[in-house]
C-alpha positions as CSV (number, residue, x, y, z in Angstrom):
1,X,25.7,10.5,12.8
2,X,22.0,11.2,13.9
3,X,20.4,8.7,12.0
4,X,23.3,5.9,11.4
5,X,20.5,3.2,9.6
6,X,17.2,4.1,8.1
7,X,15.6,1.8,10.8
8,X,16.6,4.5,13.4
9,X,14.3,7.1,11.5
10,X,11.5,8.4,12.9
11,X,7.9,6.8,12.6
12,X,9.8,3.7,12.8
13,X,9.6,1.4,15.6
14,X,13.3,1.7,16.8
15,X,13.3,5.5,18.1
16,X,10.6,4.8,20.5
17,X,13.5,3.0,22.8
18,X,11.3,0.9,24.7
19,X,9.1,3.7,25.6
20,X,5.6,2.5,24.0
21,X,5.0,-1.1,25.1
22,X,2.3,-2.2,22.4
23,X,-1.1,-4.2,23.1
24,X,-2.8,-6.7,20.6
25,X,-6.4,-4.6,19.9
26,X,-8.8,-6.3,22.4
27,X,-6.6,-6.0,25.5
28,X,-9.1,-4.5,28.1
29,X,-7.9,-1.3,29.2
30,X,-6.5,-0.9,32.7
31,X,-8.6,2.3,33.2
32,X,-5.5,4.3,34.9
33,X,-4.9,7.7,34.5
34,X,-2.2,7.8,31.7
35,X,-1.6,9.7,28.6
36,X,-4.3,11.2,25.7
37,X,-3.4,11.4,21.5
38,X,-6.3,13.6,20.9
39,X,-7.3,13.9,17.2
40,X,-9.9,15.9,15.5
41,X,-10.7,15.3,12.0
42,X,-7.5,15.8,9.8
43,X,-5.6,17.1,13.6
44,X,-3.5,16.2,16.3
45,X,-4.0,17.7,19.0
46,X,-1.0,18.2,21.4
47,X,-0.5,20.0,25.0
48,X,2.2,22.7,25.8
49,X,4.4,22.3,28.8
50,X,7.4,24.5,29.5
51,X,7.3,25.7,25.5
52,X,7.3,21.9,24.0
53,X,4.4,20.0,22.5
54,X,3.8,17.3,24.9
55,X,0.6,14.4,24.7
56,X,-2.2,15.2,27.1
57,X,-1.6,13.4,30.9
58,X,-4.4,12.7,33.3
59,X,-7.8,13.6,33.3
60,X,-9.4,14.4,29.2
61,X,-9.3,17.6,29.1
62,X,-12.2,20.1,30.6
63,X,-13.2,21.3,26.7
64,X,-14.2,17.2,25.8
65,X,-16.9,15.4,26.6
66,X,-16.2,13.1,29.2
67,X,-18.2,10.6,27.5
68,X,-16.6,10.6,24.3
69,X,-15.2,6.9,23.0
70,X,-11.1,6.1,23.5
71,X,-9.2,3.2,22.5
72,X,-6.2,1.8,24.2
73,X,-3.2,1.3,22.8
74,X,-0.5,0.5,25.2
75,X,1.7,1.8,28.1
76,X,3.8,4.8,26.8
77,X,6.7,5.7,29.4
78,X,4.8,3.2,31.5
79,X,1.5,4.4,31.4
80,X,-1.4,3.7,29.5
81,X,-1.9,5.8,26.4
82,X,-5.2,5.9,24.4
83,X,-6.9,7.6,21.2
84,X,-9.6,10.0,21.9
85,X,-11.0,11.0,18.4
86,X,-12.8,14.6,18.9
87,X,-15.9,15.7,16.6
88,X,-15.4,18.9,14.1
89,X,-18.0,20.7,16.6
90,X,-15.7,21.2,19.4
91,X,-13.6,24.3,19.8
92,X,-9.6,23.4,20.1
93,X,-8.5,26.4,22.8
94,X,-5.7,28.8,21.0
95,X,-3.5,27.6,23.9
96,X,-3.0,24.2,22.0
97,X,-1.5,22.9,19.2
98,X,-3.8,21.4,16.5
99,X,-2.4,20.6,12.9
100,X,-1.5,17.3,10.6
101,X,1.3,15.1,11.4
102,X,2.9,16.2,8.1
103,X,2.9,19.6,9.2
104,X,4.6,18.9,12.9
105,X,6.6,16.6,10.9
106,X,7.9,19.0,8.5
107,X,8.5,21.9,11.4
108,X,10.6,19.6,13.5
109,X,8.5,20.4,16.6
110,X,8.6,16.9,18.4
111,X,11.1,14.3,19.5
112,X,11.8,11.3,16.9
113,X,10.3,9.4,20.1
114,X,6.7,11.3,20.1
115,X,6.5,11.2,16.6
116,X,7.2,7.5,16.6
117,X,4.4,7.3,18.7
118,X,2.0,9.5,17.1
119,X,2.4,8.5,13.3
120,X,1.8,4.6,14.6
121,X,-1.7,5.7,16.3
122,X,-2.5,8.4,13.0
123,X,-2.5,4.8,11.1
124,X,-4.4,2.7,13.5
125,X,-7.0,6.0,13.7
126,X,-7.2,6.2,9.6
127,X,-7.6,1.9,9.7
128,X,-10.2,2.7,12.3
129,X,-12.1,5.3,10.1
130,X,-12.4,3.1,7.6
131,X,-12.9,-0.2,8.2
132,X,-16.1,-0.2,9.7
133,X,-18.2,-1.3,6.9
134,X,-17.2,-4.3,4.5
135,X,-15.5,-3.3,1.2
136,X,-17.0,-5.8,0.1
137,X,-20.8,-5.7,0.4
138,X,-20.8,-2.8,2.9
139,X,-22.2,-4.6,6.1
140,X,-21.0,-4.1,9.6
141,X,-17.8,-5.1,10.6
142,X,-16.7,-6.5,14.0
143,X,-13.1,-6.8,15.5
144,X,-10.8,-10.0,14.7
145,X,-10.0,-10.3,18.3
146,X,-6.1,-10.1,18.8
147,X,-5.5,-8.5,15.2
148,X,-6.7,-4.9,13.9
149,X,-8.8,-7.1,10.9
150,X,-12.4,-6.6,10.6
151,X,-15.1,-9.5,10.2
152,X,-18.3,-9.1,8.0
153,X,-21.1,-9.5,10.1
154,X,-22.8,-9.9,6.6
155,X,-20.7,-12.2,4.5
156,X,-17.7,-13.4,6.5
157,X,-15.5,-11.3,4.6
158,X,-11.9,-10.8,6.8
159,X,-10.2,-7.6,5.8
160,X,-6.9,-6.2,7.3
161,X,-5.0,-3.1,7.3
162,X,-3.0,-2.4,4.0
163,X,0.5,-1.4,3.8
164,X,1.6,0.1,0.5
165,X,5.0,-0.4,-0.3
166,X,6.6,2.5,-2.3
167,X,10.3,2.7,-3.4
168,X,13.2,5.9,-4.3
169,X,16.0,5.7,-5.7
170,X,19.5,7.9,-5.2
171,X,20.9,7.7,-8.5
172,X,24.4,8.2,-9.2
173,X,26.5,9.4,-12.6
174,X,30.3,10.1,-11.5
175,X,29.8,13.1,-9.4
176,X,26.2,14.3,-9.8
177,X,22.8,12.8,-8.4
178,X,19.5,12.6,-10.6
179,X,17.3,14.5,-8.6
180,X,13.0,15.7,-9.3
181,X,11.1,17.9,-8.0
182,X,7.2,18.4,-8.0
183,X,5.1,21.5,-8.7
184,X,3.4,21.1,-4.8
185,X,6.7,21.3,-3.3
186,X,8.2,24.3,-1.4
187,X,10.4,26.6,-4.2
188,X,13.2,25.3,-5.3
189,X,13.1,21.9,-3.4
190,X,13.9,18.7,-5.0
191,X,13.7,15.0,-3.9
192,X,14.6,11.3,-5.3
193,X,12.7,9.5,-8.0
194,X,9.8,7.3,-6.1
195,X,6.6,5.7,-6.3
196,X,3.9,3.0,-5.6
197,X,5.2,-0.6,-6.3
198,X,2.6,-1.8,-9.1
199,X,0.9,-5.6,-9.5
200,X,2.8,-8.4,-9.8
201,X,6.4,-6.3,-9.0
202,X,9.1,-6.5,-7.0
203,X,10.7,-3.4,-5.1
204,X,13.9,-4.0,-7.1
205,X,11.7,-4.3,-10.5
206,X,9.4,-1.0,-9.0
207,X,12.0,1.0,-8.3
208,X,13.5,0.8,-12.3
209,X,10.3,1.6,-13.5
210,X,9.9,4.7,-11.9
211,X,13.3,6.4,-12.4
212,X,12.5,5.8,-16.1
213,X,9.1,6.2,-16.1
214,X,9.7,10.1,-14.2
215,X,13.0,10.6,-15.7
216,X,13.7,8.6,-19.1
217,X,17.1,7.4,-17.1
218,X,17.9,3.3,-16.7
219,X,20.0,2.3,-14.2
220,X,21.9,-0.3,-13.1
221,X,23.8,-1.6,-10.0
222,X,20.2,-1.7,-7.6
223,X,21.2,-1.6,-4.1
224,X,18.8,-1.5,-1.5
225,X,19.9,0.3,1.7
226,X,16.6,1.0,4.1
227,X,13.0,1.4,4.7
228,X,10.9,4.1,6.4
229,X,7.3,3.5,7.8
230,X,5.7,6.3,6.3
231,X,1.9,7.0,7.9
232,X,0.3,9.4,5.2
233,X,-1.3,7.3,5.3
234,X,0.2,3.9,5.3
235,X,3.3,3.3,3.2
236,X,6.2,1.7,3.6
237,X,9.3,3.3,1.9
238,X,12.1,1.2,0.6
239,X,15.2,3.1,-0.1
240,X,17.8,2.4,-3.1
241,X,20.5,3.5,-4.6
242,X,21.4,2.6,-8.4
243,X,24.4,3.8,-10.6
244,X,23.3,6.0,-14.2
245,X,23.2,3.2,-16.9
246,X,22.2,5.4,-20.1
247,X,19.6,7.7,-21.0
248,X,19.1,11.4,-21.5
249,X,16.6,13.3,-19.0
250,X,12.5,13.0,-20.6
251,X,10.0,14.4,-17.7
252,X,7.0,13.0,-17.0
253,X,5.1,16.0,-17.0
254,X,1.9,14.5,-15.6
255,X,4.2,14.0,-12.3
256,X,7.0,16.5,-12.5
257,X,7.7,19.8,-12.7
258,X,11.7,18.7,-13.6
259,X,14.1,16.7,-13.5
260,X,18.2,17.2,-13.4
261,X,21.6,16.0,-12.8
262,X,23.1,17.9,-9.6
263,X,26.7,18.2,-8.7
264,X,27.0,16.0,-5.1
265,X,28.7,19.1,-3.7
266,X,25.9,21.5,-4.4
267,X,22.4,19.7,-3.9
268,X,19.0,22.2,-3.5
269,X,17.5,22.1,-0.7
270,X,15.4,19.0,0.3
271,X,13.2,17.4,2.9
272,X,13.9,16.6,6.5
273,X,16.5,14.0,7.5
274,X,14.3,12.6,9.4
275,X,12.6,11.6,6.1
276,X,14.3,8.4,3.8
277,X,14.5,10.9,0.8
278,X,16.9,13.3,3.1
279,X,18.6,10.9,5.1
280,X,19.7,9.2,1.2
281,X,20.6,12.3,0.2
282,X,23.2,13.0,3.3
283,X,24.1,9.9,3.5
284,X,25.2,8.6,0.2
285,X,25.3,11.6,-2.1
């Protein structure tokens, strides 16, 4: 099996096999030539080398201004690799792949490795982006040396990123699996029952309330079984699976487009493996 624990999935730390060696923020760069995750505004941007998307090596590339601000990172595959962030002005050449992580995601075009790699430096980009002014009085913010927080030059104020923990359940009755399936979704997809973990709850207690807040269905039996670090833009996704305890189907319409028992030999399509919500599904449906 591809995937034999959700840790193994991509955008988690495991599938980058030693590969990227991580610096605390602050760590002077060493100013070798090394590797470039070029992003411009929603975009990656990625090189093509022998038909596969590969990061930018050596000198920035000719079409960006030499000038322009990077940030260091690390040593991926031994070499230092930095974020160049590029302004909406400057023309991407057709030659080169530029889209959302989602999107390359989705298409499969990239080792679990790379996309390891690139959904870590899309959240330290999007922390970047906005942490620069204080949420809390809107002053200038400086570095908390070692850490990616940010200091109020103002009022002292320390903030630091934010991981939002979200849950989904595979839920079981005999042979079938509840599944849902939203109206933004490719036709005829469906997915497990999910969502944001709410103020003062636990995963176990978040993950209840949303199968029968989408679905109408209580369960019983919790069992949590993996997480996924999710970086659109900063979740982390904990994985359960629950038996059917009783309940007939009532969508939440606000959320869902439906909602329906499926037999486990004849699921609808669904997302990527490499996502939690596909890898549940193969694995214990």
């Amino acid at each position: 099996m591809k995937y034999p624990e959700a840790s193994t999935l991509p955008f988690n730390t495991s599938p980058l096999n030693g590969e990227f060696i991580y610096t605390h923020p602050g760590v002077t760069d060493p100013g070798d030539r090394g590797f470039w995750i070029i992003v411009q505004g929603d975009s990656l941007v990625l090189d093509v080398a022998d038909g596969n998307y590969v990061l930018f090596e050596g000198k920035t590339p000719s079409w960006i201004d030499s000038r322009a601000e990077s940030l260091f990172i690390g040593f991926w595959q031994g070499k230092p690799v930095r974020i160049l962030e590029v302004g909406s002005g400057i023309t991407i050449p057709d030659r080169y792949l530029a889209e959302p992580l989602l999107q390359t995601f989705f298409h499969e075009r990239l080792p679990d490795n790379l996309l390891s790699l690139l959904g870590r430096s899309q959240q330290i980009i999007s922390w970047q982006r906005k942490s620069a002014l204080c949420p809390r009085c809107g002053g200038s913010t400086d570095m908390i040396h070692g850490t990616w927080g940010r200091n109020c030059r103002s009022c002292g104020y320390q903030h630091f990123p934010a991981i939002h923990p979200c849950t989904l359940v595979l839920v079981t009755r005999a042979a079938e699996v509840l599944l849902i399936r939203k109206a933004e979704w490719p036709p005829g997809y469906y997915s497990l029952p999910s969502g944001f973990c709410d103020f003062g709850e636990s995963l176990e207690e978040c993950a209840k309330r949303e199968v029968e807040e989408e679905t109408g269905i209580r369960i019983s039996n919790l069992r949590y079984v993996g997480s996924q670090c999710w970086p659109f833009p900063g979740q982390l996704m904990a994985g359960f699976t629950a038996e059917f305890a009783e309940g007939e189907i009532v969508v939440d319409r606000e959320e869902l487009e439906e909602a329906a028992w499926f037999p486990r030999n004849a699921l609808p399509p669904t997302f990527s493996q490499k996502s939690i919500a596909g890898w549940m599904m193969k694995t214990f449906a």
